[in-house]
N, C-alpha and C positions, 0 to 999 in steps of 0.2 A: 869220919873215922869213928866217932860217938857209936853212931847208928849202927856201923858192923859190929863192933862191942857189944851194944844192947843184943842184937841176936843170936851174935856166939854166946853170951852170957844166958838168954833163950833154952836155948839148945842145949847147953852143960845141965842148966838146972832141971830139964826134961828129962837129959838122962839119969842125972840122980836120984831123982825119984822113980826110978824104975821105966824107964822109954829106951829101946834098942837102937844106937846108932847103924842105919844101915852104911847112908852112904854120907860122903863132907863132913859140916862140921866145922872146916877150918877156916879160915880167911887171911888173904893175903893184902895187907892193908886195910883200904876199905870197902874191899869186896869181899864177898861170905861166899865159900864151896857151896855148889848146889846143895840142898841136906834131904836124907830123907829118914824121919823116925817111925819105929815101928813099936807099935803097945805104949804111943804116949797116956796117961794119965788125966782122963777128961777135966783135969783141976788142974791142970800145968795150963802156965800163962801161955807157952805155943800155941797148946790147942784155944782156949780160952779168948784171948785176943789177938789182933788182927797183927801179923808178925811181919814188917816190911822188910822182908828179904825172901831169899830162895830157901824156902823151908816148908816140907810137906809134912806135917803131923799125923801118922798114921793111926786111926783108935778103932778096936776090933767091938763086933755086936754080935748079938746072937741071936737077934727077932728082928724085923722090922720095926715093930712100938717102939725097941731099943733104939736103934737107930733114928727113929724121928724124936724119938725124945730127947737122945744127945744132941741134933740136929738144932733143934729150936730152946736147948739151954745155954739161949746165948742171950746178951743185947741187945746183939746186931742182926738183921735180917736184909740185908742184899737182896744177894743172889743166891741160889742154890740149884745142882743137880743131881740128879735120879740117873741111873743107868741100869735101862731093864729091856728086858724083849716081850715082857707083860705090859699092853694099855692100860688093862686096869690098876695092875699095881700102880705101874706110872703115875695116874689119876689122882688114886687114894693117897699117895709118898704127896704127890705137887701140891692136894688140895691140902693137905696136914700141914705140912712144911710152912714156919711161919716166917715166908720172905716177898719181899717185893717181884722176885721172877725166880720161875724154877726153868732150868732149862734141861729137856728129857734128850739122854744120848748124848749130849756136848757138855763143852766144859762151862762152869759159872761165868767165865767173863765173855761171853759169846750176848752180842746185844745188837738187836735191831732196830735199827738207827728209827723207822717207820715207829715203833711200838714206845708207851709210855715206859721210862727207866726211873726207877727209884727204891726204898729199900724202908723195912717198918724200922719199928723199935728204935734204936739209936741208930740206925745208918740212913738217915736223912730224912726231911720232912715233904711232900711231894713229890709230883713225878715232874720227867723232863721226857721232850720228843716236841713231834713237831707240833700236833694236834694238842698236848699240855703244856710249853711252852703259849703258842697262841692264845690260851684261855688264861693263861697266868697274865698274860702283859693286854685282856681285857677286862674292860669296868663295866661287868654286868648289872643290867637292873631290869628287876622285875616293874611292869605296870599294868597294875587291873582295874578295869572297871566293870562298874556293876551296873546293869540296868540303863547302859549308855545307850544300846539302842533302841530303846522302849518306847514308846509312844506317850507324854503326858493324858493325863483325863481330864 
C-alpha cells in the first residue's frame, strides 16, 4: 500500500509543479490507474527516478542535442530507445545515448536473451547473458613466456 502512495504522491507533486495529467492518477488500494503526464518538468522526481508503477512521464524537446541531453541527465543508464525511420539518426541518438542497450524501433525492455544485458552509471555493474555470464564464473590467467623456445648457446 506504501508503494502506491509513494507514486500517487509522484504524480500529485508532478503536477504541481506544472506537468498535465492526461490520463489516471488514482489508485484503488494498492494499485495505481494507468498514468499518463504530459510537460513533466525534467527536475520532477517522476521523470528523474525510476517510478515503480504505471506512470509515463511525458517531457517535450525541441532538437535532438536536447533530447539526448535530457536522455543521459540521469544516473542511471539501462536501457534506452530511439524511434526513427533515419539509420543515421538512429546511429548518432544510440552512439550518444549513455546506456547499456539502445533499442532502435522497440520499446526499452525488449532484451535478447543471446546479447550481453547490463546498464552504466548506477544501474548495475557488468553484463549478464550467456557468453558474460560464462566469463564471469571463469578464473582467467594469463601465462607467457619468453624465449621458451629458444635454443641455449
Amino acid at each position: 500500500m506504501a508503494a502506491a502512495e509513494e507514486v500517487v504522491d509522484r504524480v500529485r507533486r508532478a503536477v504541481e509543479a506544472g506537468a498535465v495529467l492526461l490520463a489516471g492518477g488514482g489508485r484503488k488500494g494498492a494499485f495505481v490507474d494507468p498514468t499518463v503526464l504530459l510537460d513533466v518538468p525534467p527536475d520532477a522526481t517522476v521523470f528523474r527516478e525510476e517510478t515503480f508503477g504505471p506512470v509515463v512521464p511525458l517531457v517535450g524537446f525541441s532538437s535532438l542535442d536536447q533530447a539526448i541531453s535530457l536522455a543521459n541527465d540521469s544516473r542511471y543508464g539501462l536501457q534506452s530507445a530511439v524511434f526513427t525511420r533515419d539509420i543515421s539518426t538512429a546511429l548518432t541518438v544510440a552512439h550518444r545515448l549513455e546506456a547499456g542497450g539502445v533499442m532502435v524501433n522497440w520499446g526499452s525492455a525488449l532484451r535478447a536473451e543471446t546479447l550481453p544485458f547490463g546498464g552504466i552509471k548506477m544501474s548495475g555493474m557488468g553484463r549478464e547473458g550467456i557468453h558474460d555470464t560464462l566469463l564471469e564464473m571463469t578464473e582467467q590467467k594469463a601465462i607467457l613466456f619468453h624465449d621458451a623456445l629458444s635454443t641455449p648457446r
